[in-house]
C-alpha positions in Angstrom: -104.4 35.0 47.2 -103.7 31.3 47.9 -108.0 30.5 48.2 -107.6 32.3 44.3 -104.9 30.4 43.4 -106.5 26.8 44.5 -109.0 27.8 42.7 -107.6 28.8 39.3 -104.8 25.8 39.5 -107.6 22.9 40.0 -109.3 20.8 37.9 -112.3 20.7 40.1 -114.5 23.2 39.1 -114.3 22.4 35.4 -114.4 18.7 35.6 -117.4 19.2 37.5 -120.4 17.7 35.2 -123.0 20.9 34.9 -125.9 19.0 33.7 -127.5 21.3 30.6 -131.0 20.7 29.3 -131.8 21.4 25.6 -136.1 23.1 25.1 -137.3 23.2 21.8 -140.2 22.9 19.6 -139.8 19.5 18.0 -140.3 21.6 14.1 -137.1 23.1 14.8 -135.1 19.8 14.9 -133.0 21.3 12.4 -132.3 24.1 13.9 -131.3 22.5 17.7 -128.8 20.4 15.6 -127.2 22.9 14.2 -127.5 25.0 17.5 -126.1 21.2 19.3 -122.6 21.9 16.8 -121.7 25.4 18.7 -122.8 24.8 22.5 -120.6 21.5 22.3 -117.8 23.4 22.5 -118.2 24.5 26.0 -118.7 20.8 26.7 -115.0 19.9 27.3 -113.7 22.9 28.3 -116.2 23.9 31.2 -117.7 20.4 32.4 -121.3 20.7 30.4 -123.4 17.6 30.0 -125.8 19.2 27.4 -129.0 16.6 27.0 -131.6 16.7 24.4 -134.6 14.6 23.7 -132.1 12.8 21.4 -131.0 10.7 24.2 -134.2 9.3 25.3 -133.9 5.8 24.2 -136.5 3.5 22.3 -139.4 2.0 24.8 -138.7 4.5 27.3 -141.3 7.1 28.0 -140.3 9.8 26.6 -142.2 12.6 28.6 -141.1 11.1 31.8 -137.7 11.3 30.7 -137.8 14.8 29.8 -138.9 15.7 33.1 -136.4 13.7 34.9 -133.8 15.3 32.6 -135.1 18.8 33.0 -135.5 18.7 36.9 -131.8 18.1 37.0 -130.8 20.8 35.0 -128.8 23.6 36.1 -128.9 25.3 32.8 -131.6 25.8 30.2 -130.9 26.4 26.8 -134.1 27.8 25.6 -134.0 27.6 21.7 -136.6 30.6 20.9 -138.5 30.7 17.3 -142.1 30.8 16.3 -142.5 27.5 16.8 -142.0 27.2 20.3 -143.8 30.4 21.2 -146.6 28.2 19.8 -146.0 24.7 21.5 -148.1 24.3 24.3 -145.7 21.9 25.6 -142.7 23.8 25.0 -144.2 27.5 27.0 -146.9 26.5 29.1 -145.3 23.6 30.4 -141.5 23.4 30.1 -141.1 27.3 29.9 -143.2 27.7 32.5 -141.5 25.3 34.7 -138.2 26.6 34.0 -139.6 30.1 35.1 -140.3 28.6 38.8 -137.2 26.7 39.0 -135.2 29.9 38.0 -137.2 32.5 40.5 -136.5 29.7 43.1 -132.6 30.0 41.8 -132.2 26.6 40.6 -131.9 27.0 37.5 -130.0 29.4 34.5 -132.4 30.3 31.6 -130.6 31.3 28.2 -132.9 32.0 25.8 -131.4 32.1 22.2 -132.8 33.5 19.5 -132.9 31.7 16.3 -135.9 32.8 14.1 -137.5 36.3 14.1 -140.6 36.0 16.3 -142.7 37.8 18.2 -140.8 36.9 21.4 -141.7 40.3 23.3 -145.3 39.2 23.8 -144.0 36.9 26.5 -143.4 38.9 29.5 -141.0 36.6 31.2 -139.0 36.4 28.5 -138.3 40.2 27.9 -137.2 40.2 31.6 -134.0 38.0 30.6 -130.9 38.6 28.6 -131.8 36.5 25.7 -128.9 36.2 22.8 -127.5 36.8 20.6 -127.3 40.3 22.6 -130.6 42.5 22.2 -132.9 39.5 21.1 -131.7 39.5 17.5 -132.5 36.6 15.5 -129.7 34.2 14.0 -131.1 33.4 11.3 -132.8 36.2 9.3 -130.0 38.5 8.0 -129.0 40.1 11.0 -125.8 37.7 10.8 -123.4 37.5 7.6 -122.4 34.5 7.7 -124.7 33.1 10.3 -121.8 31.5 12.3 -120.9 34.6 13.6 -124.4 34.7 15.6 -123.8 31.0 17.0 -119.9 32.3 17.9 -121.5 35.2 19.4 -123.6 33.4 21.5 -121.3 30.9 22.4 -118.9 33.5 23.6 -121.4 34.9 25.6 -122.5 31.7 27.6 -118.6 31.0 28.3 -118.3 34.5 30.3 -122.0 33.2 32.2 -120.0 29.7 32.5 -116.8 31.3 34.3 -118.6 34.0 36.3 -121.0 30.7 37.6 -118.0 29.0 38.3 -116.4 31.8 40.1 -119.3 32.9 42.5 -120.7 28.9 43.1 -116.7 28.7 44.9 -117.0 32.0 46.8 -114.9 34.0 44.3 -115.8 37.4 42.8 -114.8 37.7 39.1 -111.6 39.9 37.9 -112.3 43.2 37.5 -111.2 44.6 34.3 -107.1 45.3 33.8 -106.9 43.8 37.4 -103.8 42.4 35.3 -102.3 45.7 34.2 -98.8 46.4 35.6 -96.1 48.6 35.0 -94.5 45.5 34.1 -95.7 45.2 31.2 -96.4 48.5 29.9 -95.3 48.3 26.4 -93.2 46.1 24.3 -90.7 46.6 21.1 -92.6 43.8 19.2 -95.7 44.0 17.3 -96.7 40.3 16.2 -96.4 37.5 18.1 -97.0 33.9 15.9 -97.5 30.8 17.7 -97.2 26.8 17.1 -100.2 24.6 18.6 -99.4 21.5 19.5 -96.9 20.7 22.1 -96.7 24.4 22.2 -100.2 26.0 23.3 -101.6 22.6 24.1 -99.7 20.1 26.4 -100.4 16.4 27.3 -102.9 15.8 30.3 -101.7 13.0 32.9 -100.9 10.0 30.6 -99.9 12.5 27.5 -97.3 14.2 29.2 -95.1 13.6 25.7 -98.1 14.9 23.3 -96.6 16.5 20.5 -99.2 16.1 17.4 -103.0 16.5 16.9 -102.7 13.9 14.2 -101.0 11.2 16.3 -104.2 11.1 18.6 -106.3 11.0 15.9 -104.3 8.4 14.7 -104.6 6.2 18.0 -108.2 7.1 18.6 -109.0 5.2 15.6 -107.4 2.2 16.2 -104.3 2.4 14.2 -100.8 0.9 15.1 -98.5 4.1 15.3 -95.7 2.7 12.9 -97.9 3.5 10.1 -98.7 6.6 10.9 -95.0 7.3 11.7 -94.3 5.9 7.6 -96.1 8.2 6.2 -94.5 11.2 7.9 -91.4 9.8 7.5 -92.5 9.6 3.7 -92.9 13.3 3.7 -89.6 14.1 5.6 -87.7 12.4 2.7 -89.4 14.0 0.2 -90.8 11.0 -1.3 -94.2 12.2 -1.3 -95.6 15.9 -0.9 -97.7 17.6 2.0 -100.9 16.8 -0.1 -100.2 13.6 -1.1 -99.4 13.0 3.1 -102.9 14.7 3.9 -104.5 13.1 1.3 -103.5 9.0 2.5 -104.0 10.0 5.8 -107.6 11.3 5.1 -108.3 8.1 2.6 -107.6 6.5 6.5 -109.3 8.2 8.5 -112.6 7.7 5.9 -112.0 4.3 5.9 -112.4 4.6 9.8 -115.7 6.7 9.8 -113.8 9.9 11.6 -116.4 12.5 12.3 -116.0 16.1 13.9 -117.7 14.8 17.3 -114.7 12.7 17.8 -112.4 15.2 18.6 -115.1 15.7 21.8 -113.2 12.8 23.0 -110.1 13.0 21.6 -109.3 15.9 23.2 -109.6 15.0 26.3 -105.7 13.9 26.5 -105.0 17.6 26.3 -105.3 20.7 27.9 -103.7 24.5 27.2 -100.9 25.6 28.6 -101.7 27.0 31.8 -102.2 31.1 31.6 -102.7 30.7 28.0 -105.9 33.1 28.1 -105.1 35.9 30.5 -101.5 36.0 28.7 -103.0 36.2 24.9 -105.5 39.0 26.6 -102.8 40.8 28.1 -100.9 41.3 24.4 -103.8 41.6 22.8 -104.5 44.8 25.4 -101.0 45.9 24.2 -102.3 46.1 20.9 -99.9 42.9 19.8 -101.3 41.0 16.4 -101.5 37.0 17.7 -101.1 34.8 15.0 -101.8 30.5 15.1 -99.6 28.9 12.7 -99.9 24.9 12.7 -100.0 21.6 11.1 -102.4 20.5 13.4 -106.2 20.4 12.3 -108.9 22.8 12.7 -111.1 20.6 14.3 -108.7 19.8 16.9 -108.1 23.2 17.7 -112.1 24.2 17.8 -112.3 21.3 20.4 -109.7 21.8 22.7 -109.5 25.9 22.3 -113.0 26.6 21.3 -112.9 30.4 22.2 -109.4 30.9 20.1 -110.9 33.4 17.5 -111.6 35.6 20.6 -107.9 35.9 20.7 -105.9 35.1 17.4 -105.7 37.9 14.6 -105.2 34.9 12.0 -104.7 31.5 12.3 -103.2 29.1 9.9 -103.6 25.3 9.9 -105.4 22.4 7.7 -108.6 22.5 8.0 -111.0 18.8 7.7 -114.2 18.7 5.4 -117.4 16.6 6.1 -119.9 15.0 3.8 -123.5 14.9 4.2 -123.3 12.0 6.7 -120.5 13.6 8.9 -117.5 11.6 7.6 -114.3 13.6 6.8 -113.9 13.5 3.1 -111.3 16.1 2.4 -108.3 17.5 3.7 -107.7 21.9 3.2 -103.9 21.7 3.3 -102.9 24.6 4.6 -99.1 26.5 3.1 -97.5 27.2 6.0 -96.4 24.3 7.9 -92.5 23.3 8.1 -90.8 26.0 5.9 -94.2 27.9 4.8 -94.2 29.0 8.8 -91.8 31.6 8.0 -93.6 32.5 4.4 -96.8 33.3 6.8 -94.3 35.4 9.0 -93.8 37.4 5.7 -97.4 37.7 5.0 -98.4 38.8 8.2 -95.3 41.4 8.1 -96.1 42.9 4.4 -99.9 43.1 5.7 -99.3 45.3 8.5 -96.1 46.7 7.2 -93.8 45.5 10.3 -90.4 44.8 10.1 -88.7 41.6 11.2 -87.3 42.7 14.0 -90.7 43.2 15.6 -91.5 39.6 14.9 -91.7 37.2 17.5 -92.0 33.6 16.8 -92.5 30.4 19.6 -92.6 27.2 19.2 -90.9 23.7 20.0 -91.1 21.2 17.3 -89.4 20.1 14.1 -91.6 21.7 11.8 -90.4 25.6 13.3 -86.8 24.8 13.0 -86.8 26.6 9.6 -89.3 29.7 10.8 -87.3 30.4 13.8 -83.5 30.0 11.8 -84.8 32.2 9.2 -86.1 34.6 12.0 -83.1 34.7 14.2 -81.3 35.5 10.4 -83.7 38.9 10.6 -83.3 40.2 13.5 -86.6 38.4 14.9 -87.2 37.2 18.9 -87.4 33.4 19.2 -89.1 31.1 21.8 -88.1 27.8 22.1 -92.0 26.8 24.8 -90.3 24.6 25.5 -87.1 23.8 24.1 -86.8 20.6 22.6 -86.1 20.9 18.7 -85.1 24.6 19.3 -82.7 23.9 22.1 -79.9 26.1 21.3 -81.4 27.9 18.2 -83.9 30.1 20.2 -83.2 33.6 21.6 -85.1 31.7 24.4 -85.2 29.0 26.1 -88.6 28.8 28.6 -89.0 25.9 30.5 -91.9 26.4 33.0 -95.4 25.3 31.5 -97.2 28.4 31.8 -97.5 31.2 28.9 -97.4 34.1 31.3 -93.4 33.0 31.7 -93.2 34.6 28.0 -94.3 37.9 29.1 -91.2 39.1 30.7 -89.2 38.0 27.6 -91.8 39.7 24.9 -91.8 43.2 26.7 -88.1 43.2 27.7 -87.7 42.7 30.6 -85.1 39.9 30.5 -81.9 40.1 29.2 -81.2 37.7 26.1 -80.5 34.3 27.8 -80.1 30.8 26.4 -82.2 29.5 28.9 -85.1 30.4 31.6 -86.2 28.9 34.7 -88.6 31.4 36.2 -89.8 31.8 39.8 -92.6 30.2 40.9 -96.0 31.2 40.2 -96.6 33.9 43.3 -93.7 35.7 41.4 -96.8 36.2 38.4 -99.5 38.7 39.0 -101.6 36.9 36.3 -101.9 33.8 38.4 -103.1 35.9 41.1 -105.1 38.2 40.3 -106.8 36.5 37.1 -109.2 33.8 38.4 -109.6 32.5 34.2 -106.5 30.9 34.9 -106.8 27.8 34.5 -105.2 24.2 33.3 -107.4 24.1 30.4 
């Protein structure tokens, strides 16, 4: 257990630079761009360094380059239309090679799919597992909207990225309900609603004190924190509205040119809570709704959490817009930040016809004070993960970074205490038994 446990606790594996190569046919630039967007997401979380002929700067040679690139490469994305079954560059040269490289186990060929093409009339591709699943194309009408094929595929390249990771250290992958424990066999509650930031995501080294998306975006950008700290200030006195504060601070951030590939490097200051995916999986198993419910931005949340659709039921939070040229030019406020947290507790409730009772909410900062008094008023379970402006308002107090800490709390197995300091980690089977565990 403790070569499992190194393993899931460390950085290492997923700081580890995976050098990622991008093949196309050079008609389908629009296509690889768009293609770029979703694959991105795995850059951060699982140590990707995705190239494309993009990088190749001017007055180098760009063939040479390629190759250098390619032979370097421990994964190739190979981006599969008509075009590119027609490139004699692209299959009888870069195909081809990547065919030798991968016999000779150097190499991971995914082929995705993007046009409908004739792509069975290459043998060696119908011997791989091309995606989306079964060789359907994303574009075409197989996928409404077509983000669902891209989140598809991308799901399906992060289970390749932590089974990689898992057998390059020596490890075998989980098998299935390897977490399942009388334990945690059922549980009184039927929704659980969670805050993001400072709640799901923590501070890395540095950041220990991170409590808001915004006040990264903020400093990433060059501003002073005093003015950021005006505005909200601003809003906490009621002398301007939640739109009117989303819409200066988005005037401000357009000013500064922010784009969605920022929050690439933004959120490296951040990391999940540790357990934060074997835990969700665990009450999703249970058949528990998971709801998000933040003021924190949407593109924050698709960089630092890129898989959380594969867990939350709904999530709530403001969501950025981009023109034409990238540059955020509006701000989707959403309703239920500060008191609208608890109006999205009723929503949920009415929707699924639960009753308060069965309602647990968790969370740390000033803008779930009001959700978790109202709550507590209804009978609800309260979190304070961790404490801080819940301290003595929540049912419970959990001060160990790690989500799997809440489980013993949400199935009742703890007696209602004001505070929680839990054992150390061997005392959790997920940490042992579920090698996705992990600090990010």
């Amino acid at each position: 257990m403790l070569g499992i446990r190194k393993l899931v606790t460390s950085d290492s594996l997923l700081r580890k630079n995976m050098k990622c190569f991008i093949s196309y046919a050079r008609k389908d630039q629009v296509l690889k761009e768009k293609t770029l967007k979703y694959l991105r997401q795995l850059e951060n979380p699982y140590g990707l360094d995705i190239w494309d002929d993009a990088g190749i700067l001017p007055g180098q040679q760009w063939e040479k380059k390629i190759w250098e690139e390619f032979e370097k490469s421990k994964i190739i994305f190979v981006l599969i239309t008509e075009n590119f079954l027609t490139s004699e560059f692209c299959l009888k040269k870069e195909f081809r090679r990547a065919v030798e490289r991968h016999k000779e186990g150097k190499v991971t060929i995914v082929p995705i799919v993007l046009k409908p093409c004739d792509w069975k009339s290459v043998r060696e591709l119908s011997t791989l597992q091309l995606l989306p699943v079964g060789g359907k194309p994303i574009t075409g009408g197989h996928f409404r909207p077509q983000s669902r094929g891209y989140q598809g595929v991308v799901s399906e390249i992060r289970k390749l990225l932590v089974s990689r990771r898992l057998l390059d250290s020596g490890v075998a992958p989980r098998r299935s309900g390897a977490v399942d424990g009388e334990r945690f066999k059922s549980t009184p509650y039927k929704a659980v609603f969670f805050d993001l930031d400072g709640t799901l995501i923590r501070g890395r080294s540095g950041y220990e004190n991170f409590r808001y998306s915004w006040q990264l975006v903020w400093e990433h950008l060059g501003f002073h924190d005093s003015e950021r700290k005006r505005y909200y200030q601003e809003y906490l006195d009621r002398k301007i509205t939640y739109q009117r504060w989303c819409d200066i601070t988005r005037d401000l951030f357009r000013e500064r040119r922010l784009q969605e590939r920022h929050f690439h490097e933004i959120v490296k200051k951040v990391r999940l809570t540790k357990n934060c995916r074997p835990a969700m999986r665990l009450l999703k198993q249970r058949g528990v709704k998971l709801v998000l419910v933040s003021g924190g931005i949407d593109s924050f949340l698709r960089a630092s959490f890129p898989d959380y659709h594969e867990f939350f039921d709904h999530v709530f939070i403001n969501k950025f817009h981009y023109d034409r040229d990238g540059i955020v030019d509006a701000v989707e406020t959403t309703k239920y930040d500060f008191e609208g947290k608890f109006d999205a507790i009723k929503y949920v409730r009415r929707k699924y016809g639960f009753e308060y009772h069965e309602c647990v909410f968790v969370g740390e900062g000033r803008n779930d004070v009001f959700a978790a008094t109202e709550l507590n008023k209804q009978g609800g379970l309260t979190i304070g993960y961790p404490p801080e402006h819940l301290r003595d308002l929540a049912n419970h107090e959990v001060l160990q970074d790690r989500l799997d800490a809440l489980l013993d709390v949400i199935f009742g197995n703890v007696q209602n205490s004001r505070q929680l300091s839990f054992e150390p980690p061997d005392a959790y089977p997920l940490a042992q038994t579920d090698p996705t565990y992990q600090a990010m």
